[in-house]
VEXDREN-2710 file (C-alpha; in Angstrom, 1 decimal):
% VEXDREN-2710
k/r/px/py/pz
1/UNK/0.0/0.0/0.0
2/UNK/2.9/2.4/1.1
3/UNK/4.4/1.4/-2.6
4/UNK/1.6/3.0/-4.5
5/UNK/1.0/5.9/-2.7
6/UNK/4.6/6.5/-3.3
7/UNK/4.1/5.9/-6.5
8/UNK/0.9/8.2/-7.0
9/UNK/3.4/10.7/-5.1
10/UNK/6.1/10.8/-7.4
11/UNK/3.9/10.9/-10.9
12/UNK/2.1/14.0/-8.6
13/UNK/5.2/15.4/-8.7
14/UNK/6.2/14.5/-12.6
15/UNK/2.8/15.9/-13.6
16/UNK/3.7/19.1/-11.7
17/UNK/7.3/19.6/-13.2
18/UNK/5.5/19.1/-16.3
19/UNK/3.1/21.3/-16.2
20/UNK/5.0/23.9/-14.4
21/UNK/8.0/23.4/-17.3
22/UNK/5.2/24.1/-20.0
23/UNK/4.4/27.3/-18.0
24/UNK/7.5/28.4/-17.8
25/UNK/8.1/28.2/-21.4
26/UNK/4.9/30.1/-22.3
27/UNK/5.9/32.3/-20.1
28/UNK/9.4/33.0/-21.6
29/UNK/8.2/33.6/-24.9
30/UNK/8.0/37.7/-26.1
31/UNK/5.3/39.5/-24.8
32/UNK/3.0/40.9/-26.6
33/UNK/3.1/44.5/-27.1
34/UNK/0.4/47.2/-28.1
35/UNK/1.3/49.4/-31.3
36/UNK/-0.5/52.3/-33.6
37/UNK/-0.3/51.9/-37.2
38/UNK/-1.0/53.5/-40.5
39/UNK/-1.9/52.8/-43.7
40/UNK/0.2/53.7/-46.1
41/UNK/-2.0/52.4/-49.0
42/UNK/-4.1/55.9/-47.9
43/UNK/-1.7/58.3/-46.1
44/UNK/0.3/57.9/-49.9
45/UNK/-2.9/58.3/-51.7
46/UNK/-3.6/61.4/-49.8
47/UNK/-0.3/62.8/-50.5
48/UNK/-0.2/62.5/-53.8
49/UNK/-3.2/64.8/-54.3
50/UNK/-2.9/67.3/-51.7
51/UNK/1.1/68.6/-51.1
52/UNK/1.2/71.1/-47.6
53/UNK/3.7/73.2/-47.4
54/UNK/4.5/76.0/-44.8
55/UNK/4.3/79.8/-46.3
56/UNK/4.7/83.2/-45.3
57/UNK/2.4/86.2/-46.3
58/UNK/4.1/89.5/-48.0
59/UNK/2.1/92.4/-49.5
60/UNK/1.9/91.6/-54.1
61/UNK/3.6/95.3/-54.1
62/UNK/6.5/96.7/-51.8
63/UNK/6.8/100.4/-53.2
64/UNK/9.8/102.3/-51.6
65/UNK/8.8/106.1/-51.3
66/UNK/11.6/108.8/-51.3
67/UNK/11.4/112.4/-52.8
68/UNK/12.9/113.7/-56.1
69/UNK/14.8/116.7/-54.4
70/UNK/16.6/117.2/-51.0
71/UNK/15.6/119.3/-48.1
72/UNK/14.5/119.2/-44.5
73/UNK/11.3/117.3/-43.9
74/UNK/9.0/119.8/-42.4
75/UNK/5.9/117.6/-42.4
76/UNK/5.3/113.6/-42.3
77/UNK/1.4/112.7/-41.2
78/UNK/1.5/109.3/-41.4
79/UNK/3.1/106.5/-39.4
80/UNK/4.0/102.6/-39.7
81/UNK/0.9/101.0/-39.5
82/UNK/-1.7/103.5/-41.3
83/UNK/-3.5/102.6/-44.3
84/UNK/-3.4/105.8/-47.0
85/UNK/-5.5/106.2/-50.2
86/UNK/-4.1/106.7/-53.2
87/UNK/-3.0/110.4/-53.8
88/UNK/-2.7/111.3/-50.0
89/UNK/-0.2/113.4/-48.9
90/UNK/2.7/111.3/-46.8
91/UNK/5.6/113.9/-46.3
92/UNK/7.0/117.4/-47.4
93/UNK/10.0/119.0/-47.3
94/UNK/11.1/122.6/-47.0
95/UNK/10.7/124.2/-50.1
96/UNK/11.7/127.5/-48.6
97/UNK/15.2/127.2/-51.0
98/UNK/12.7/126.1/-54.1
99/UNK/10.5/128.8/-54.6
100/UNK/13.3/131.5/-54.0
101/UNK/15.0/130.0/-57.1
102/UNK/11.3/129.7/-58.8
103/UNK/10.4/133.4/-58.2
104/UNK/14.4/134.8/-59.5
105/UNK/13.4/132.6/-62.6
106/UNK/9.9/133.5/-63.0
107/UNK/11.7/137.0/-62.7
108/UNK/14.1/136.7/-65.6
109/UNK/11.3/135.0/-67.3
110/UNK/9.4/138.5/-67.5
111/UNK/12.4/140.3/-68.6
112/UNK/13.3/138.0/-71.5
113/UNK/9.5/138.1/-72.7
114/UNK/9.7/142.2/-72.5
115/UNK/12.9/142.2/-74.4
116/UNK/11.7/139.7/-77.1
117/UNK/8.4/141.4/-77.4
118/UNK/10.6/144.9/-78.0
119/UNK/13.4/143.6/-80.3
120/UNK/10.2/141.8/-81.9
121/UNK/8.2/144.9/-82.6
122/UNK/11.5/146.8/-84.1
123/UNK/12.3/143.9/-86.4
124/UNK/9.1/144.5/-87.7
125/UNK/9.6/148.3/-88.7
126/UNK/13.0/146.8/-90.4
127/UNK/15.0/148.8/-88.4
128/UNK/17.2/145.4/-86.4
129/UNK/18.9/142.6/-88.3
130/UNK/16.9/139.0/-88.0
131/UNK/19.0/137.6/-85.8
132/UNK/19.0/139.9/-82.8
133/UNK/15.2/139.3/-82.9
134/UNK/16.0/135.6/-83.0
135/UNK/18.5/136.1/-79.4
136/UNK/16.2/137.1/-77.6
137/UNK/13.4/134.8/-78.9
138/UNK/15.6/132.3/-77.7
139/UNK/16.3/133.7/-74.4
140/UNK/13.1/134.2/-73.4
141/UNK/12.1/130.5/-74.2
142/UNK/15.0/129.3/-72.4
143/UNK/14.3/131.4/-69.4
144/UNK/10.5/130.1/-69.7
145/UNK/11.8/126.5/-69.5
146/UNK/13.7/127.4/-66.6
147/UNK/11.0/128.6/-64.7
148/UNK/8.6/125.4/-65.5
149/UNK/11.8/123.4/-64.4
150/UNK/12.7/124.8/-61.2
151/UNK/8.4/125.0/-60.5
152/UNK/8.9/121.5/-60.6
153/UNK/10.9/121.3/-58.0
154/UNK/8.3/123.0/-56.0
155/UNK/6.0/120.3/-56.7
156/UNK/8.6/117.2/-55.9
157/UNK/8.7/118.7/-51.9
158/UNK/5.1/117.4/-51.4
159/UNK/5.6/113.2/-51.3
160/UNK/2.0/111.5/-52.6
161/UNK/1.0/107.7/-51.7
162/UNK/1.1/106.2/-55.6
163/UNK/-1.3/103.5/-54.4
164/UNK/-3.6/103.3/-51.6
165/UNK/-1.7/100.6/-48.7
166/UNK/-0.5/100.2/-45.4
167/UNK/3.0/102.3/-44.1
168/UNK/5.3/99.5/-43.6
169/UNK/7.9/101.1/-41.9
170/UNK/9.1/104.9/-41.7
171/UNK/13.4/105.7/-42.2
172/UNK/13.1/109.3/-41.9
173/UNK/11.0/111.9/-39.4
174/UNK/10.0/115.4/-39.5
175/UNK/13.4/117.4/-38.9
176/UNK/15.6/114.9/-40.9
177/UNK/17.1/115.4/-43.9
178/UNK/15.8/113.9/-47.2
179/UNK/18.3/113.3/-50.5
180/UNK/16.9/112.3/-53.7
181/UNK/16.1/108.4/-53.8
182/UNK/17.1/107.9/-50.6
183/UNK/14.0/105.7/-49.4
184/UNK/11.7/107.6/-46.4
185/UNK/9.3/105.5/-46.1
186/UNK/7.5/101.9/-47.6
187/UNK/4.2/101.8/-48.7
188/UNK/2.5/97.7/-48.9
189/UNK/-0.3/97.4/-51.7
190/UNK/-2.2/95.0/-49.6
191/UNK/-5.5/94.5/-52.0
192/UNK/-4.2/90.9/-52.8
193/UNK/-1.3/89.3/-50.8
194/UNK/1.3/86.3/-51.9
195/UNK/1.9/83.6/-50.4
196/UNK/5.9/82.7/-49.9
197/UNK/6.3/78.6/-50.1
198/UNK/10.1/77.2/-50.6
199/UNK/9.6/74.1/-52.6
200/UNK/12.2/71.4/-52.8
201/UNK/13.7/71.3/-56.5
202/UNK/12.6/68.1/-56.9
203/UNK/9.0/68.8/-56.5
204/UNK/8.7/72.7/-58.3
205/UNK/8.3/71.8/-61.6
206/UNK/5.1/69.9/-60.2
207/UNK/3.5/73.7/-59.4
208/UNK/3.1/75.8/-62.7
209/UNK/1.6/79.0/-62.9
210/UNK/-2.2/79.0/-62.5
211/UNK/-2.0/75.7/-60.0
212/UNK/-4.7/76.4/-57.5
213/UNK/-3.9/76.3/-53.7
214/UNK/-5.6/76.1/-50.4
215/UNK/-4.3/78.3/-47.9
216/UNK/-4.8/78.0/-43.8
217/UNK/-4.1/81.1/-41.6
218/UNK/-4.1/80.3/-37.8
219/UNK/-3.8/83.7/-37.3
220/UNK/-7.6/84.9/-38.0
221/UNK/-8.8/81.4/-37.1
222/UNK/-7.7/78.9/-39.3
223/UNK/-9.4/80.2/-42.2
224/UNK/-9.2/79.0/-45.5
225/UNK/-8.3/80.8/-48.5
226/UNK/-8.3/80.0/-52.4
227/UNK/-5.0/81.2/-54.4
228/UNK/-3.5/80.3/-57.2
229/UNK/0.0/79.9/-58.0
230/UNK/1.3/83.3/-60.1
231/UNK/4.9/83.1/-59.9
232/UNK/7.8/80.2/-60.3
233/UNK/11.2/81.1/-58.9
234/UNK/14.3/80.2/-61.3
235/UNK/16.9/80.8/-59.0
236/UNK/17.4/78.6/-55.8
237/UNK/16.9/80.6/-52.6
238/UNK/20.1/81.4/-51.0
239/UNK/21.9/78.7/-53.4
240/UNK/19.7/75.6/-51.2
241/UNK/17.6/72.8/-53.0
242/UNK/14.6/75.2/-52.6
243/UNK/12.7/77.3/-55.2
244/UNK/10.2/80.1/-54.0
245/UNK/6.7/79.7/-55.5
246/UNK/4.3/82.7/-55.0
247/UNK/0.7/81.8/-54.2
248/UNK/-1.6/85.2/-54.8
249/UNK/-4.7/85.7/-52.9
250/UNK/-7.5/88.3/-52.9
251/UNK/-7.8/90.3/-49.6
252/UNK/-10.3/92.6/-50.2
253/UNK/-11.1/93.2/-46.6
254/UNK/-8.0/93.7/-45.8
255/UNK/-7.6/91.2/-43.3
256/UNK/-4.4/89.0/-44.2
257/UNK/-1.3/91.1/-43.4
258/UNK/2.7/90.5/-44.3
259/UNK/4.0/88.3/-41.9
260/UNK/1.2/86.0/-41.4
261/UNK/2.1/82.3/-41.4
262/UNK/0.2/79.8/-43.3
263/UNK/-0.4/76.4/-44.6
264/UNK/-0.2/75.7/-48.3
265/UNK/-2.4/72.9/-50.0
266/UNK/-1.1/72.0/-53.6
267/UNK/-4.1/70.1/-55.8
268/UNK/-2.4/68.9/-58.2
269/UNK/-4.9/66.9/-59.3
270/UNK/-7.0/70.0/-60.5
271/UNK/-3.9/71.1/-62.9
272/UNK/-1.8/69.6/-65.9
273/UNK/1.5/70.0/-63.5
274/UNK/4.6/68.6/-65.6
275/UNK/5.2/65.0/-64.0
276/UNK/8.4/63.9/-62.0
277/UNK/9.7/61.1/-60.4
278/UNK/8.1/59.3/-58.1
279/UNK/8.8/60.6/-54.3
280/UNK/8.1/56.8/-53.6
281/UNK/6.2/56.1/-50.1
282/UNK/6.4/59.1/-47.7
283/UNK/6.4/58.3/-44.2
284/UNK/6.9/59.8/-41.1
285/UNK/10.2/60.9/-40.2
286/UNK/10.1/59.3/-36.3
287/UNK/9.1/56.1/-37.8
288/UNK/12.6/55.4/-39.3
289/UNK/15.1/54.4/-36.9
290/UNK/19.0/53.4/-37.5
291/UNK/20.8/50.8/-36.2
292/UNK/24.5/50.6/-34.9
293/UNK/25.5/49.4/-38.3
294/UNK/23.7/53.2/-39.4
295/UNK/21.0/50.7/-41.6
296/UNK/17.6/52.7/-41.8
297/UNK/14.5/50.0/-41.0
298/UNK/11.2/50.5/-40.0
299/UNK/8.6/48.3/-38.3
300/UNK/5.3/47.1/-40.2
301/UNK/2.7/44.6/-39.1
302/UNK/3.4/41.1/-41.3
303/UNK/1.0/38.4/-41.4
304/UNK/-0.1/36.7/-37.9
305/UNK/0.1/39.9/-35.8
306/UNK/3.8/40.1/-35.8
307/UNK/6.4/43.0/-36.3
308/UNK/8.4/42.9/-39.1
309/UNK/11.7/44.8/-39.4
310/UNK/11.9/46.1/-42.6
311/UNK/15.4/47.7/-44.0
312/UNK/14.2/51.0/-46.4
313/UNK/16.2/54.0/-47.8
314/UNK/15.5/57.1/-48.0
315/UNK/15.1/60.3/-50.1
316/UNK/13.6/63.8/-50.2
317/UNK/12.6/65.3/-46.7
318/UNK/9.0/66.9/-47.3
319/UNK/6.8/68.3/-45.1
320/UNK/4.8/66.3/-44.4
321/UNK/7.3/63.1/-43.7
322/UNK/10.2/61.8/-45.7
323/UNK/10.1/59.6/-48.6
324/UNK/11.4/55.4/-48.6
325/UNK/13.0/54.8/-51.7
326/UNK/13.6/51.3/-51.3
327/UNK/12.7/48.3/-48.9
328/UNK/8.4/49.4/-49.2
329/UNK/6.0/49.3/-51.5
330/UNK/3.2/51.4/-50.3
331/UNK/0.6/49.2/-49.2
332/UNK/1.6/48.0/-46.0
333/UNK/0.7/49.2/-42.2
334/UNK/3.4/51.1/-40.9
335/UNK/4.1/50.9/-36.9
336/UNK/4.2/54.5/-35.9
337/UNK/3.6/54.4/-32.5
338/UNK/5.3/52.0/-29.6
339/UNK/8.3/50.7/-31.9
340/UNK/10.8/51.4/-29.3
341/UNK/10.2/48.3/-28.0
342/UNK/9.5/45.9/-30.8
343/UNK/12.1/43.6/-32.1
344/UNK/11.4/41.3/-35.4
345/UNK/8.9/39.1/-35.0
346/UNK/7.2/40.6/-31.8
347/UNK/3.5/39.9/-31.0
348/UNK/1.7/43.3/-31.3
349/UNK/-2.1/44.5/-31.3
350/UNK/-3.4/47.1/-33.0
351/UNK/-4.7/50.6/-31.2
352/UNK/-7.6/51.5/-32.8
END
């Protein structure tokens, strides 16, 4: 009797190393670790419709205002920040020095005319030779010309807005002195507004004149504006990859002001934009990792719920991610979310 409870004892106990073996292998195995993923089958789909990029509002005309003559600025109304109709008066200067040399013309003006009208009247009576008449004919329309042109002068010491805008800035105050060109004061035509977007070279060509845009201004509460593209830069910005496009919007109320930051939708779709090379599958940047050998991999979700370390390369850094060159094709689910801790083959779940 003692014999088999000794031997129901000791298959208790290979039972229990059994099963307790068997748990400690299930348990050993790799967790299983929740991820967010996304479609890149859509996102790609998405992208290659709509392109965002970051802009920068700047008024369609910057008009630098300076006077035509020197002199002390007596009188300047208007300051940075005031909007001024076409034709309003924005500064004078002291024309004092003008109308001195206006009234000693005018003066000699007079005299010539009384001369010619004199020599004139004796020619007449044939008692003067031709061409003293003809001297001081000449004087006295040389003298007249002299008086319109120093009038003139008189005239250039009042400063007039060419188009109704916004001061941008002032250089010059009342007391300071004003030299011919030299720039007082900017005036911003502000009726329509561009949009500044620096496109990759890749992707300019893409964005044509006449390409209509979308534009977002968090400023006056994410509104949404229609432009259309009416300039191309030919000449990279500051010798980078980038090429500025303008994007031209109405602003008949006067809202949208220089400075404003904005975001820039591209419908391509809409246009007949000259083709390029693929971009290939853009993805986010912070889903791309590199490994001590400096590979570039990401993480997908294979078949069976498991992560799969893919190898990729990469290309052209957009806004809106960075594009895989190699290693995807574009209809996978991207991990892009919770890959710190994934190694190949990892159990996962989905967040939805």
């Amino acid at each position: 009797m003692k014999s088999i409870i000794n031997a129901g004892g000791a298959l208790a106990v290979l039972v229990c190393l059994s099963g307790c073996s068997n748990e400690e292998k299930t348990k050993s195995g790799p967790d299983t670790l929740a991820v967010e993923v996304s479609d890149l089958s859509k996102v790609n789909s998405e992208t290659a419709q709509q392109t965002v990029y970051d802009g920068t509002l700047q008024a369609d005309k910057v008009i630098d205002l300076s006077f035509q003559v020197s002199g002390t600025i007596v009188s300047f109304p208007v300051k940075a920040g005031d909007y001024v109709n076409k034709g309003q008066l924005i500064a004078q200067v002291d024309e004092t020095t003008y109308r001195n040399q206006y009234n000693a013309q005018l003066a000699q003006a007079k005299l010539a005319e009384e001369n010619y009208r004199r020599i004139e009247e004796v020619y007449r009576k044939g008692s003067i030779a031709e061409i003293k008449m003809l001297e001081a004919k000449s004087n006295y329309e040389q003298a007249t010309s002299a008086t319109k042109a120093t009038y003139q002068n008189i005239a250039h010491t009042r400063l007039y807005a060419p188009e109704s805008g916004y001061i941008g800035q002032k250089m010059l105050e009342a007391g300071g002195l004003a030299s011919p060109g030299q720039p007082v004061a900017q005036l911003l035509d502000t009726r329509s507004v561009q949009v500044l977007v620096a496109v990759p070279e890749n992707e300019v060509n893409r964005f044509p004149a006449g390409t209509p845009a979308t534009i977002k201004i968090d400023a006056i509460g994410n509104r949404l504006f229609e432009g259309v593209v009416s300039e191309v830069g030919v000449l990279a910005v500051n010798t980078s990859a980038n090429y500025n496009v303008k994007v031209k919007i109405s602003n008949p109320d006067r809202m949208l002001k220089p400075g404003m930051l904005s975001k820039v939708n591209f419908n391509t779709t809409k246009t007949s934009a000259v083709k390029t090379d693929s971009a290939g599958v853009v993805v986010p940047v912070q889903a791309v990792q590199v490994d001590e050998k400096g590979n570039q991999f990401v993480y997908l979700v294979a078949s069976g719920n498991k992560a799969e370390r893919r190898q990729v390369k990469t290309g052209q850094l957009y806004s809106n991610g960075i594009a895989i060159t190699e290693g995807l094709k574009g209809n996978e689910q991207l991990i892009t979310s919770g890959y710190q801790k994934l190694a190949d083959q990892t159990p996962v779940t989905i967040n939805k």
